[in-house]
DSSP file (Angstrom, degrees, kcal/mol; ACC not computed):
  #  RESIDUE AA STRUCTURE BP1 BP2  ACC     N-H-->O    O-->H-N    N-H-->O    O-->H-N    TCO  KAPPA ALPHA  PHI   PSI    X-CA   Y-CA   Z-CA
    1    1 A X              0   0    0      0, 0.0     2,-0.4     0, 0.0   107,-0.2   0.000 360.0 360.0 360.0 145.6   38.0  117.1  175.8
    2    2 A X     >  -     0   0    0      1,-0.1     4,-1.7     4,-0.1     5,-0.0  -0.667 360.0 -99.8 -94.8 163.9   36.6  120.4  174.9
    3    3 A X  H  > S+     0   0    0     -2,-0.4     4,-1.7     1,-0.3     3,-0.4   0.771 125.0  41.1  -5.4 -62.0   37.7  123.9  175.0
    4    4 A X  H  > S+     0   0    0      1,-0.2     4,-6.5     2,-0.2     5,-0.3   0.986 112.8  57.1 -67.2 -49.0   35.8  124.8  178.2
    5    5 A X  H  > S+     0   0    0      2,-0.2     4,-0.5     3,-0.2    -2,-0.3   0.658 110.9  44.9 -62.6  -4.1   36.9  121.2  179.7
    6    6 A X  H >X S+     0   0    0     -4,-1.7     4,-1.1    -3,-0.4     3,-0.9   0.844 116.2  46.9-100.1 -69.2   40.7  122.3  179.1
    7    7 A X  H 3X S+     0   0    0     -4,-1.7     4,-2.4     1,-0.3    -2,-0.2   0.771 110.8  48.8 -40.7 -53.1   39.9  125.7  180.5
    8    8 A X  H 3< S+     0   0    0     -4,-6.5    -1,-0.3    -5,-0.3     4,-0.3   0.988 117.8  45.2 -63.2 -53.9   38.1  124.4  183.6
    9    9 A X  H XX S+     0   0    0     -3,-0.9     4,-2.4    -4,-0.5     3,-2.3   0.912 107.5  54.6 -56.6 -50.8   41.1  122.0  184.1
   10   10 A X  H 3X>S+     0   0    0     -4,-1.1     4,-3.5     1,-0.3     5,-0.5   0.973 111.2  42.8 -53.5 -53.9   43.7  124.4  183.6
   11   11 A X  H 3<5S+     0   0    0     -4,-2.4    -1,-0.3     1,-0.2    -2,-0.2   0.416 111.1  57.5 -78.3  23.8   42.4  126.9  186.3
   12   12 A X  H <45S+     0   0    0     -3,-2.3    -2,-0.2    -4,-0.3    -1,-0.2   0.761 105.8  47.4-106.0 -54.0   41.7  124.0  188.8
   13   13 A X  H ><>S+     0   0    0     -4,-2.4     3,-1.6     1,-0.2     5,-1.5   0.876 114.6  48.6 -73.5 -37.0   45.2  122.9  188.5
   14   14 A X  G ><5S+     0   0    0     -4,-3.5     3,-2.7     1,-0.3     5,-0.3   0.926 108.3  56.4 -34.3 -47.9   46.3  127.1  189.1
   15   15 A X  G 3 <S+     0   0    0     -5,-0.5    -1,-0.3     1,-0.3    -2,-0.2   0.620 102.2  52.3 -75.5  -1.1   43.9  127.0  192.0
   16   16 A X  G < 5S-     0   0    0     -3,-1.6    -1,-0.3    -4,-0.2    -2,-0.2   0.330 126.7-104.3 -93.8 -12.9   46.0  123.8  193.7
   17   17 A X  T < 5S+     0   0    0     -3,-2.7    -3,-0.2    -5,-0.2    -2,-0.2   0.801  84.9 131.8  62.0  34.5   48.8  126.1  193.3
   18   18 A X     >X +     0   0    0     -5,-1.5     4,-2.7     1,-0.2     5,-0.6  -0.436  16.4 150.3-119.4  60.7   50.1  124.3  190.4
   19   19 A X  H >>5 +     0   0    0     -5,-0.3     4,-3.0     1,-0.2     3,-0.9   0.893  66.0  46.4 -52.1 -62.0   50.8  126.7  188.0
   20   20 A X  H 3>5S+     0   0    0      1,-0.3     4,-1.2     2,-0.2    -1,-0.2   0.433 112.1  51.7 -49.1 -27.6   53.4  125.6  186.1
   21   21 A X  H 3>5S+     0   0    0     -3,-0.4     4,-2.9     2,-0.2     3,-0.4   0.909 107.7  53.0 -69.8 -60.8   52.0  122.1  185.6
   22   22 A X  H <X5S+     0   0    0     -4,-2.7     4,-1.8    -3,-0.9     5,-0.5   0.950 113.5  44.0 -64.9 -53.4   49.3  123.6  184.6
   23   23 A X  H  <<S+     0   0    0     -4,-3.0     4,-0.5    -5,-0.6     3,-0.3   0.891 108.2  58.2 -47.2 -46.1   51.6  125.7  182.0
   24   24 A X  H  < S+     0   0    0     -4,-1.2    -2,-0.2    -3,-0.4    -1,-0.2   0.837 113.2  31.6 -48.3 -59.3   53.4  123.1  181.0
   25   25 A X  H  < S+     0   0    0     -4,-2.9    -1,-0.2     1,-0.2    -2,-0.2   0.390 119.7  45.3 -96.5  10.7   50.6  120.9  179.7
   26   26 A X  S  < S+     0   0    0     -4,-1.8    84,-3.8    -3,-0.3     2,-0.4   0.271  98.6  63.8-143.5   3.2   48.1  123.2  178.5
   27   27 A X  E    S-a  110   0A   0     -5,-0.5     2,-0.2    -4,-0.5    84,-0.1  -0.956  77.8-116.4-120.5 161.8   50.1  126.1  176.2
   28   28 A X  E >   -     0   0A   0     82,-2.7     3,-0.9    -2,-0.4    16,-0.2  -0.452  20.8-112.1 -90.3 167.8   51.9  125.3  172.9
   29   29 A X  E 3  S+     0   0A   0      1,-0.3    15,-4.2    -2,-0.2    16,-0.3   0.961 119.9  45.4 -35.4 -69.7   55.5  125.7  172.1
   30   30 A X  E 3  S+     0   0A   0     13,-0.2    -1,-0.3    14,-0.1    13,-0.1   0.050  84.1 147.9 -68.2  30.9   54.5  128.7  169.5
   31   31 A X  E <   -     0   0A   0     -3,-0.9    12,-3.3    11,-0.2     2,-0.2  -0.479  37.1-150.9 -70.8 157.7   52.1  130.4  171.9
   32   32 A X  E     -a  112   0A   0     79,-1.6    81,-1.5    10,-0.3     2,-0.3  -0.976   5.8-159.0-142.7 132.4   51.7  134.3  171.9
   33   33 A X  E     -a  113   0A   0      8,-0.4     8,-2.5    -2,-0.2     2,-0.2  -0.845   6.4-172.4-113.2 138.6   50.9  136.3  175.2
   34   34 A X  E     -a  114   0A   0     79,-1.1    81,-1.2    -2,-0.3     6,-0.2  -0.631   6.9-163.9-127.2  83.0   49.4  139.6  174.7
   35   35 A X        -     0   0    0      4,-0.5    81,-0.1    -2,-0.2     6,-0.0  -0.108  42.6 -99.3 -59.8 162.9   49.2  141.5  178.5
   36   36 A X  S    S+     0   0    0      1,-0.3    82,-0.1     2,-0.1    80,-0.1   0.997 124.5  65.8 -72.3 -68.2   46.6  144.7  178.3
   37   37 A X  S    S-     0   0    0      1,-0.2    -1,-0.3    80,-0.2    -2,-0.1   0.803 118.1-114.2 -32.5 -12.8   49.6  147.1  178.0
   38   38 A X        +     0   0    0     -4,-0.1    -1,-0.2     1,-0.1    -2,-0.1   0.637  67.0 147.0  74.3  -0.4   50.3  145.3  174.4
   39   39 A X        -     0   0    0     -5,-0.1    -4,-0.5     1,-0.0     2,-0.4  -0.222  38.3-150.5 -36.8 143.0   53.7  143.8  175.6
   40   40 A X        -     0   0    0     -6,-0.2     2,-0.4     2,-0.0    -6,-0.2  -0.993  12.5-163.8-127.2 135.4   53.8  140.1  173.4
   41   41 A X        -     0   0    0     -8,-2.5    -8,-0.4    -2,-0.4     2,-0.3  -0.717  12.1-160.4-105.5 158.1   55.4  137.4  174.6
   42   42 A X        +     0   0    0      1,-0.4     4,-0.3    -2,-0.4   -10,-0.3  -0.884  48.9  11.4-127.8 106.7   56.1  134.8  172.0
   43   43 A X  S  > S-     0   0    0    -12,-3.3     4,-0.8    -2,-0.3    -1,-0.4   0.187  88.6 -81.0  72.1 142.9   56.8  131.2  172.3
   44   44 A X  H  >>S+     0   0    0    -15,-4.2     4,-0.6     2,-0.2     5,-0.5   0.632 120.9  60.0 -54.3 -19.3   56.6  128.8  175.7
   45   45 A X  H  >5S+     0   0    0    -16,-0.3     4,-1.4     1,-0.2     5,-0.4   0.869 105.6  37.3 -73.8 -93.3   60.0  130.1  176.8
   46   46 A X  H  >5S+     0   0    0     -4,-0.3     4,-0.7     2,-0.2    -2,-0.2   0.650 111.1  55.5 -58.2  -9.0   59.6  133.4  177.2
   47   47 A X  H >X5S+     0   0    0     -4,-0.8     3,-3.8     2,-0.2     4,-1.6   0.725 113.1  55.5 -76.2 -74.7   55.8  133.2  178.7
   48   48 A X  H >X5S+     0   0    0     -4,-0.6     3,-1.6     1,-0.3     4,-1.0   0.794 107.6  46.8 -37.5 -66.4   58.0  130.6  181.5
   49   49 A X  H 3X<S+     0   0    0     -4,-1.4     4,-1.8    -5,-0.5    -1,-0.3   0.934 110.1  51.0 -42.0 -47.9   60.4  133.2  182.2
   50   50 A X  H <X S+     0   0    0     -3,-3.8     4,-3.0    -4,-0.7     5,-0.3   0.870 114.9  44.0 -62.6 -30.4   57.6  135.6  182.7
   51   51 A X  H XX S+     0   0    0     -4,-1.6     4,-2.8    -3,-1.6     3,-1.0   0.933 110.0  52.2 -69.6 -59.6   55.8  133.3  185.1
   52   52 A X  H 3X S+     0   0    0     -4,-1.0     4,-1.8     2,-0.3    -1,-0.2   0.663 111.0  47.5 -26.8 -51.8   58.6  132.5  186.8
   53   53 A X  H 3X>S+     0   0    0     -4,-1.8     4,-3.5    -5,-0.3     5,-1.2   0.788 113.0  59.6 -52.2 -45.9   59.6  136.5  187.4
   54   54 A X  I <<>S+     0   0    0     -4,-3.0     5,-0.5    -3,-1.0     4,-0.3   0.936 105.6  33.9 -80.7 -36.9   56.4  136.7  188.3
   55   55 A X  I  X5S+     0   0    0     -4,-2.8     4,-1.2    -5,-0.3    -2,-0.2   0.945 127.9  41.4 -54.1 -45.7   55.9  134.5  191.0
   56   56 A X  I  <5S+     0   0    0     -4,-1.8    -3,-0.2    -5,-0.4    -2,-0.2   1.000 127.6  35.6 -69.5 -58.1   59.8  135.3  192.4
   57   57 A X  I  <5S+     0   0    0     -4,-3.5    33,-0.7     1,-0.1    -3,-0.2   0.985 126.5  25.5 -61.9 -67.2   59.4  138.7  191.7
   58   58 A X  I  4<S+     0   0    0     -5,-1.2     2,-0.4    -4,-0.3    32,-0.2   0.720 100.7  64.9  -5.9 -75.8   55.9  139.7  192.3
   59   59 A X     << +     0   0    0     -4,-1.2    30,-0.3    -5,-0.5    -1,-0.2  -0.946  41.5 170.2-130.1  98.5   54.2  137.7  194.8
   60   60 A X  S    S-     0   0    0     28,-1.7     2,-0.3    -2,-0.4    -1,-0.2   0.985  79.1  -6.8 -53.8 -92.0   55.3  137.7  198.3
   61   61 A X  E     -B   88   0A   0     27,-0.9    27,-2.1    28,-0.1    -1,-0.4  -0.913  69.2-132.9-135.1 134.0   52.6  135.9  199.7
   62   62 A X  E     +B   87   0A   0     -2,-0.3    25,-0.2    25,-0.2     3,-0.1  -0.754  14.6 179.2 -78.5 141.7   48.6  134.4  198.1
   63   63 A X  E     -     0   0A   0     23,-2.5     2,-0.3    -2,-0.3    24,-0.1   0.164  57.9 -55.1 -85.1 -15.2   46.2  135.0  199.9
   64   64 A X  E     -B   86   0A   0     22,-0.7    22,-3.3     2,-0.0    -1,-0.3  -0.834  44.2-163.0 137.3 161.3   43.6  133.2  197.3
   65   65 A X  E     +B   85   0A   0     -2,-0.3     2,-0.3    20,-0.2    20,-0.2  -0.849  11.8 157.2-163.0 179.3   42.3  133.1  193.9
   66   66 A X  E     -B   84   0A   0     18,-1.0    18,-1.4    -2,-0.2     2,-0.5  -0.884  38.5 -81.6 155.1 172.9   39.5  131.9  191.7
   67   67 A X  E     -B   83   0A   0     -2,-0.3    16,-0.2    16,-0.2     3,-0.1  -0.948  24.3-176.4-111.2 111.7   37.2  131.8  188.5
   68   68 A X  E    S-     0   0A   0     14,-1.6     2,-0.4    -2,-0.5    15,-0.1   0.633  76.1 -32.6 -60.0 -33.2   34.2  134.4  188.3
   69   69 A X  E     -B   82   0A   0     13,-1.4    13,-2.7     2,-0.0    -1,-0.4  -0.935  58.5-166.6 175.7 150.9   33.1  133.0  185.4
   70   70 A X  E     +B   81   0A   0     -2,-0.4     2,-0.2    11,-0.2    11,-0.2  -0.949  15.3 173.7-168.0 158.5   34.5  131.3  182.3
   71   71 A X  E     -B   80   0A   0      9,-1.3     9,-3.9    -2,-0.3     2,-0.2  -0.911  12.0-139.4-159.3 147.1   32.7  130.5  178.8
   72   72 A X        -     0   0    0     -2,-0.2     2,-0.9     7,-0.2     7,-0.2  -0.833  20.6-155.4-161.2 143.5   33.3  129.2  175.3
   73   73 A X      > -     0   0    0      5,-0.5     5,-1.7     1,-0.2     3,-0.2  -0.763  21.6-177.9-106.0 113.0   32.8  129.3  171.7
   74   74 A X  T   5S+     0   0    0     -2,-0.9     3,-0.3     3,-0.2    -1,-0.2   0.647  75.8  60.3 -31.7 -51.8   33.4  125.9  170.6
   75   75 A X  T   5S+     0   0    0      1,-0.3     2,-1.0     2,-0.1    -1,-0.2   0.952 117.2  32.6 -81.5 -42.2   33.0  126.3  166.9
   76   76 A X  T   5S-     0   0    0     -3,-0.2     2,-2.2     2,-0.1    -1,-0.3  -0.972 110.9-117.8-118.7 107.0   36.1  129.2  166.7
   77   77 A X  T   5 +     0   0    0     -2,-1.0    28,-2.4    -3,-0.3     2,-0.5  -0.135  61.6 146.4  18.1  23.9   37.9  127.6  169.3
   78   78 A X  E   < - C   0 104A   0     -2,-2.2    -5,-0.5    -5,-1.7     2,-0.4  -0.711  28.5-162.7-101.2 127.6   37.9  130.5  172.0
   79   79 A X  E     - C   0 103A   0     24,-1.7    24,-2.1    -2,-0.5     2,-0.5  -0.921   0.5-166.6-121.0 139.2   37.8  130.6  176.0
   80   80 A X  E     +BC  71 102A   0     -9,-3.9    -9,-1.3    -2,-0.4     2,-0.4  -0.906  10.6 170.7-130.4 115.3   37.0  133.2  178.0
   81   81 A X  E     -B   70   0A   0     20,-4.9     2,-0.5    -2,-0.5   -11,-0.2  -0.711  22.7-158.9-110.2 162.6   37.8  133.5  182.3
   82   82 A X  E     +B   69   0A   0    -13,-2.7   -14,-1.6    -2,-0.4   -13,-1.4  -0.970  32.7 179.4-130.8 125.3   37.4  136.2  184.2
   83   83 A X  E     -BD  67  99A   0     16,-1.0    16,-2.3    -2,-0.5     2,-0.3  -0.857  14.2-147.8-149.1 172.2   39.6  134.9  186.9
   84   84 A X  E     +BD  66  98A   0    -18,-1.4   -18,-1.0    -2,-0.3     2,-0.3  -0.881  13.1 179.2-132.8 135.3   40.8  136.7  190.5
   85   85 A X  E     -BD  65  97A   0     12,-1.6    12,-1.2    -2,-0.3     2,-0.5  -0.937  10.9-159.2-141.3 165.7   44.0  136.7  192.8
   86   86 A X  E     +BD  64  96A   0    -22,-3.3   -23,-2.5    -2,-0.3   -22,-0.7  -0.979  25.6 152.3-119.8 118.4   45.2  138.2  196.1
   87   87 A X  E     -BD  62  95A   0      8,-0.7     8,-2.7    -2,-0.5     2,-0.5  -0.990  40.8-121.6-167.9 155.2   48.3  138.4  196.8
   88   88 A X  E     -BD  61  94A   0    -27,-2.1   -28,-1.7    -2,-0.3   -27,-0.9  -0.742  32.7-141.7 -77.8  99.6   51.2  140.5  199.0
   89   89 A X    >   -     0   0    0      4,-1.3     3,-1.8    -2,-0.5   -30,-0.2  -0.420  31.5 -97.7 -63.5 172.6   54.1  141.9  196.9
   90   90 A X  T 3  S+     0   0    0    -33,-0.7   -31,-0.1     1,-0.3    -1,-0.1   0.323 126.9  60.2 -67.5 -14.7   57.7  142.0  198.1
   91   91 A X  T 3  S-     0   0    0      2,-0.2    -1,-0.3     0, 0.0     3,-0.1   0.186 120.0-103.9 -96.0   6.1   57.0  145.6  199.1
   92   92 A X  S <  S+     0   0    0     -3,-1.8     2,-0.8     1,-0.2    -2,-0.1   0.604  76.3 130.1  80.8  15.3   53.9  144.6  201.8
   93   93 A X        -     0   0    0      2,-0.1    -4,-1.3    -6,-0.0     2,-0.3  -0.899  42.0-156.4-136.6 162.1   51.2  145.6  199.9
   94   94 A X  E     +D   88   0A   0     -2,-0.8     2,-0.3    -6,-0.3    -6,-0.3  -0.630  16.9 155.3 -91.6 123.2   48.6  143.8  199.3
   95   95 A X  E     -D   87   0A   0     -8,-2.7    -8,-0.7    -2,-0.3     2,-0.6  -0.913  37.1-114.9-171.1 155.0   46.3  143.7  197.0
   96   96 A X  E     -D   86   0A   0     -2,-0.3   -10,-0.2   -10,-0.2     2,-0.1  -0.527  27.3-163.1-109.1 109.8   43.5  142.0  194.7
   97   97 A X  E     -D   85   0A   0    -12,-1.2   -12,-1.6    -2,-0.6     2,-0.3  -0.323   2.8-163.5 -70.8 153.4   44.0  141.6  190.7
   98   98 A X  E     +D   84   0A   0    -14,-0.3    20,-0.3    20,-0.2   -14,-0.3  -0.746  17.5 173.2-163.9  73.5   41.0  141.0  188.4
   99   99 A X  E     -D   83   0A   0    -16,-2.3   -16,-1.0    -2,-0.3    18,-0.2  -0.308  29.1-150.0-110.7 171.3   41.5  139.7  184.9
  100  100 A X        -     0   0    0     16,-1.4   -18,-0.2   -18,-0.2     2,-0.1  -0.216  16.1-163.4-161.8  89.4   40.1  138.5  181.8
  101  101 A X        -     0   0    0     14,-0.1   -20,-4.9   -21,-0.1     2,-0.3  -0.311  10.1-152.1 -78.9 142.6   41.8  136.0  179.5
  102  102 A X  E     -CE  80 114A   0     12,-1.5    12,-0.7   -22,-0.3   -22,-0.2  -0.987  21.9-149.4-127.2  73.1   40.9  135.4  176.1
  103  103 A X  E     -C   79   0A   0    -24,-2.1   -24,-1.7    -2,-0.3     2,-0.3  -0.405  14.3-171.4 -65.8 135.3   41.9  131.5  174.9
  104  104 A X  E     -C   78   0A   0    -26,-0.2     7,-6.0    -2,-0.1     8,-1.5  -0.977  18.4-170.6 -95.7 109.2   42.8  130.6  171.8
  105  105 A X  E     +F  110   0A   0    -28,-2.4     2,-0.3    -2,-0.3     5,-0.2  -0.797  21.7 163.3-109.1 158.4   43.1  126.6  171.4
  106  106 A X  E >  S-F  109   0A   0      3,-3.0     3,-2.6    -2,-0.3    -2,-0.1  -0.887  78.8  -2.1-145.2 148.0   44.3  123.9  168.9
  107  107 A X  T 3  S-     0   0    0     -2,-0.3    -1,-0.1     1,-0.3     2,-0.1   0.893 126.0 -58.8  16.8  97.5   44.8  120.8  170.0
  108  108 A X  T 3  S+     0   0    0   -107,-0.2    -1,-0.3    -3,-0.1     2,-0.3   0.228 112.8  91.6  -7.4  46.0   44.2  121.2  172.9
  109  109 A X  E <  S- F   0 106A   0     -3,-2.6    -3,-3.0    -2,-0.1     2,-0.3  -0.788  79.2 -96.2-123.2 161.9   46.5  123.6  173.9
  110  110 A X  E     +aF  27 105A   0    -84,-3.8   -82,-2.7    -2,-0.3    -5,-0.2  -0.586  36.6 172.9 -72.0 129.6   46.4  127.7  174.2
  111  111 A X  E    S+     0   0A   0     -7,-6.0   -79,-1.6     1,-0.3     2,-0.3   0.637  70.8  17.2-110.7 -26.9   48.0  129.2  170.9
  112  112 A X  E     +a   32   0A   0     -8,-1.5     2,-0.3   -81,-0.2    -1,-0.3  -0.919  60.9 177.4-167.5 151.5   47.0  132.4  172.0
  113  113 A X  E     -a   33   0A   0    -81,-1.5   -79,-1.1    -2,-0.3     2,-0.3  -0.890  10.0-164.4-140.2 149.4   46.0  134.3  174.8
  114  114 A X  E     -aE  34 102A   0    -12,-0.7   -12,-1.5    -2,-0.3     2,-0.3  -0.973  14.6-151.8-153.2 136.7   45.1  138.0  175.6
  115  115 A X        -     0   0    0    -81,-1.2     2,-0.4    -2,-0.3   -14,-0.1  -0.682   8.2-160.1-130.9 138.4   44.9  139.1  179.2
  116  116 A X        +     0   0    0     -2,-0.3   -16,-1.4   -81,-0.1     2,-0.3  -0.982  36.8 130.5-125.9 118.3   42.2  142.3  180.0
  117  117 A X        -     0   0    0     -2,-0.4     2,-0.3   -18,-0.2   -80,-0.2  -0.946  54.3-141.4-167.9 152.2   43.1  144.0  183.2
  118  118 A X        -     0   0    0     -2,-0.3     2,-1.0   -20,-0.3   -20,-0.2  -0.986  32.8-142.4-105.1 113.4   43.8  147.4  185.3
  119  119 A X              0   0    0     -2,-0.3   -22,-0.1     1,-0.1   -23,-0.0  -0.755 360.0 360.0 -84.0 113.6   46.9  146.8  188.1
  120  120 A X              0   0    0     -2,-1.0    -1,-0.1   -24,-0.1   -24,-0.0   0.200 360.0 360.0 -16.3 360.0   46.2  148.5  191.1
């Protein structure tokens, strides 16, 4: 498959609500997360703990979610979404997040990934 066709898959199986599946099969061990703030994650462990926090912590309730757009340059191995969610924190409010991740693959997995966003 290519690059775009792992990206498209990956955010179809998010959009089923199966993140974590989707996590599981589509980053590498040695993956490195870089959130807008410039926090790094390193390695598949610590991004799963982060999800994890983030769903338990986080997200009270989705409302919905989705892809604006996503693109890729095949020759240097790079994916790009602009991707959407809504969702309730644990304190009642609600409200809609707006990102844009930056894929890095090899065989077919994310080796690295860099997230562009303002939190509400």
């Amino acid at each position: 498959m290519s690059n775009l066709e792992n990206a498209q898959s990956l955010y179809s199986l998010m959009g089923e609500g199966k993140m974590m599946e989707a996590f599981e099969k589509f980053y590498a061990e040695d993956c490195e997360i870089i959130e807008a703030n410039g926090e790094t994650r390193k390695g598949k462990d610590e991004q799963r703990a982060a999800l994890i926090d983030w769903e338990t912590n986080m997200v009270k309730e989705m409302h919905g979610g989705g892809v604006g757009a996503i693109t890729a340059d095949e020759k240097n191995n790079i994916t790009m979404v602009e991707s959407w969610v809504d969702i309730t924190n644990p304190q009642g409010q609600r409200f809609k997040m707006e990102e844009v991740a930056v894929q890095k693959w090899q065989n077919g997995q994310i080796i690295q990934e860099r997230f562009y966003y303002n939190m509400p």
